[in-house]
C-alpha positions, -999 to +999 in steps of 0.1 A: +382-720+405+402-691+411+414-679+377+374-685+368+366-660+397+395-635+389+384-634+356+347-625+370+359-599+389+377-583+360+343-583+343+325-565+372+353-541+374+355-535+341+319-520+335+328-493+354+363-485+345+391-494+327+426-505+342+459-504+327+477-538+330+505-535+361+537-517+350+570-533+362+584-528+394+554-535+410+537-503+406+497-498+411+475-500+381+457-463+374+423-463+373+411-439+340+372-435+337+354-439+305+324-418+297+294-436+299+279-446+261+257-420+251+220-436+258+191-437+234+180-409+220+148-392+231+113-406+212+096-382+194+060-374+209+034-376+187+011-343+179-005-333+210-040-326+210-054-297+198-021-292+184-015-289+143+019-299+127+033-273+096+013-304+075-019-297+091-051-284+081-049-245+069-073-223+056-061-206+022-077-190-010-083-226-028-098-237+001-124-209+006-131-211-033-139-244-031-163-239+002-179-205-019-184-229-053-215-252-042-230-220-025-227-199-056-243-229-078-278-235-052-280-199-051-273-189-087-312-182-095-314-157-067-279-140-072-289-139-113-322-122-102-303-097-079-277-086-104-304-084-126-317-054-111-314-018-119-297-005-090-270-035-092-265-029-130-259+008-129-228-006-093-217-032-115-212-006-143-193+019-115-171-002-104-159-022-134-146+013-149-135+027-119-112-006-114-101-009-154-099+030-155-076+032-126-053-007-133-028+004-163-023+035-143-016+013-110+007-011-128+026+018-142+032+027-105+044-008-097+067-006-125+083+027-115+081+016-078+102-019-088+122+002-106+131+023-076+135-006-058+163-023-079+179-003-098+179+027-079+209+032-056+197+049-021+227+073-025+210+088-059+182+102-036+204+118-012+218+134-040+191+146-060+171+160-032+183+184-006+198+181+028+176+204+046+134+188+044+122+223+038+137+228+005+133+191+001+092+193+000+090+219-028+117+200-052+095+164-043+064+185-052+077+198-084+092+166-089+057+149-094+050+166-123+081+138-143+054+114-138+031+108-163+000+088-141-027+089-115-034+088-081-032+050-079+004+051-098+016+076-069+012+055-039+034+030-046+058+050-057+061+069-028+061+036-011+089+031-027+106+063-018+105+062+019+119+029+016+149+043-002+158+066+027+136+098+013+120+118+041+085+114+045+072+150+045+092+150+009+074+116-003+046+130+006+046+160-011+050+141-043+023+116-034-002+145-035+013+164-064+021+136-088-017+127-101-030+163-104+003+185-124+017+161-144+014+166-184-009+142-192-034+154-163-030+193-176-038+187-212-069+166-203-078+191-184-073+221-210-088+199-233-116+196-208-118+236-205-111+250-236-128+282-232-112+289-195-075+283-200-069+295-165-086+263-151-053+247-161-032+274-145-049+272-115-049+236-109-015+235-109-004+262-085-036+251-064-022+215-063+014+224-060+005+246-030-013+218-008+008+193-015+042+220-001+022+229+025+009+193+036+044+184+034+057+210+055+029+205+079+041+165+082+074+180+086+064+200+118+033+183+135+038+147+125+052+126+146+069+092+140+046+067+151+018+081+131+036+067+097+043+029+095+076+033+072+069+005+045+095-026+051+116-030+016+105-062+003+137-083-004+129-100-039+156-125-039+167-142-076+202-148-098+197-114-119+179-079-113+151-087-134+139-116-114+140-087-084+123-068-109+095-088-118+091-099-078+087-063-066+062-056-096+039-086-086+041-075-049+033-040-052+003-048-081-010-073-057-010-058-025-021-019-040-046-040-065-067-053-029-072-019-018-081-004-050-104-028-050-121-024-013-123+016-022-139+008-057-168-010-040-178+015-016-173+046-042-198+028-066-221+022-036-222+057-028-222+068-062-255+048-070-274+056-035-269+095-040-298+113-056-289+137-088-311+163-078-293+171-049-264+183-071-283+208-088-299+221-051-262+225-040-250+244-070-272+278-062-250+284-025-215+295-030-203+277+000-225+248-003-214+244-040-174+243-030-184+216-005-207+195-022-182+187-052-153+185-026-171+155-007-184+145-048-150+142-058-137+120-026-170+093-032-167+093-068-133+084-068-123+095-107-091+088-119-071+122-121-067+115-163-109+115-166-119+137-138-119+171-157-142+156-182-167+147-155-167+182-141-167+205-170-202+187-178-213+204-137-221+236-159-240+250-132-216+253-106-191+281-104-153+276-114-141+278-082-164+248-072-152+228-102-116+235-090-122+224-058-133+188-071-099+188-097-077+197-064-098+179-038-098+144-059-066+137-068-054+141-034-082+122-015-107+095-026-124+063-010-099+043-029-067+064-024-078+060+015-076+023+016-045+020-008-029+048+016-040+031+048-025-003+032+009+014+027+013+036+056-012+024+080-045+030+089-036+053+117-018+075+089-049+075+065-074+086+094-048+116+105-037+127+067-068+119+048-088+148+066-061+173+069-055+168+032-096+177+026-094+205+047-059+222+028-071+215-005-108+230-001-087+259+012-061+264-012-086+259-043-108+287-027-077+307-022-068+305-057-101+302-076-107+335-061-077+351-073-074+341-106-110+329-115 
């Protein structure tokens, strides 16, 4: 009975704590505690209402192609019939060679931009540009006449250069130079203007000197919140050319959207304007300058056709025609949204119209002087 009883009280000791057996000599056993066995772990709560797991439902591309099919296919009579239509023919027409006109010259600029990107060290820029940003903007300006593209080829690559460390007044200065004095652009336009060589002349110094002085300008009055500084996209892969090829797919497909968006609405202006009011226009001096400037931001031509387009204007003066090669290159519908895309919208609504304004300006100042 009582070894039965000792042993039970060893047990309901024991739960508790452990004792060491009694050392010799009679001293008293030590009590040592032992942490308590960690207890179950926590059940998992199942989704909360109203609440959707990474596996839930998600709206995506697929998704909204497959809710757009069966709409497409009740309603194909009455789309057929609407596409069918003058007005719709002569958009469709617009925008398909705006967008095909403008897409080899836009994946040249994702090429060069990738390039930048990868194989580019930042340290070559700091090198090959000056220290001080005023000397900076006429070298970036110059500089824009190396690349043999458009308007849509430039934004990227400027893109690219503020990423790389280059100041922004000096990327800018190429962004507006690069489409309107590089080779290609001057021999279509000489081409264009065979009997007034001085067309070509003057569209390059007119389209040097806005692009220096809308640099400068950025350099003095802008402020840093008004640019968002594109983030470098980190393209990660086992060699450069998987970079390579990553950057090149971003830069096609996020510029490609906006191209795109400003396509659309240049064709839907470009349809709803009456021709007459073109030749109205061309009899006031001042109305003549203004009409093509606004022409050449709605028709959004790509810098390598636009000289063809206006040399057929015959009756507006040089100086008008000038304004549209100077004016276009620098500022369309669809250089807006591709700009607003990659610097922010708040950029685009603060640069797009003091870009208009210079250009009119400086392709008055020097049609008059040497036309």
């Amino acid at each position: 009975m009582s070894s039965e009883a000792s042993r039970h009280h060893s047990r309901t000791e024991g739960e508790g704590t452990h004792r060491r057996p009694i050392l010799a000599g009679g001293s008293s056993p030590v009590a040592i505690s032992k942490p308590a066995p960690p207890g179950p772990a926590p059940r998992s709560r199942g989704p909360q209402p109203g609440r959707r797991g990474q596996e839930g439902w998600h709206f995506n591309s697929s998704l909204a192609l497959t809710m757009l099919l069966p709409v497409v296919i009740v309603a194909q009579g009455p789309i057929r019939r609407a596409l069918a239509t003058p007005v719709m023919q002569s958009w469709m027409t617009v925008f398909v060679a705006m967008v095909v006109q403008a897409l080899p010259f836009l994946a040249f600029g994702a090429l060069l931009s990738a390039a930048i990107a990868v194989f580019v060290p930042p340290s070559f820029f700091a090198r090959a540009l000056p220290a001080r940003t005023a000397l900076a903007v006429p070298v970036a300006g110059v500089a824009g006449a190396v690349l043999p593209g458009c308007e849509c080829a430039s934004v990227p690559v400027a893109g690219a250069l503020v990423g790389r460390g280059v100041t922004p007044a000096a990327a800018l200065a190429f962004l507006l130079s690069a489409p309107a004095i590089n080779p290609v652009v001057l021999t279509a336009t000489a081409v264009a203007f065979p009997h007034d060589p001085r067309m070509v002349l003057a569209r390059f110094l007119a389209s040097l000197l806005v692009a220096c002085a809308m640099g400068w300008s950025w350099q003095r009055l802008g402020r840093p919140g008004w640019l968002r500084l594109p983030t470098p996209t980190e393209h990660t892969g086992p060699s450069r050319g998987e970079r390579f090829w990553g950057s090149v797919r971003h830069d096609t497909v996020h510029a490609g959207g906006f191209l795109v968006l400003g396509a659309m609405a240049a064709a839907t202006l470009k349809t709803a304007a009456p021709a007459s009011w073109l030749l109205t226009a061309a009899g006031d001096p001042v109305l003549a300058v203004l009409t093509l400037a606004v022409l050449a931001v709605v028709l959004s031509i790509c810098s390598e056709a636009d000289a063809f387009v206006v040399a057929s204007l015959t009756p507006f003066s040089l100086t008008a025609r000038l304004t549209f090669l100077v004016v276009g290159p620098m500022i369309d519908l669809k250089l807006f949204a591709m700009q607003a895309g990659t610097f922010g919208r708040g950029f685009a609504l603060r640069f797009a119209p003091a870009t208009f304004a210079l250009a009119v300006a400086g392709s008055v100042l020097t049609g008059t002087v040497l036309l």
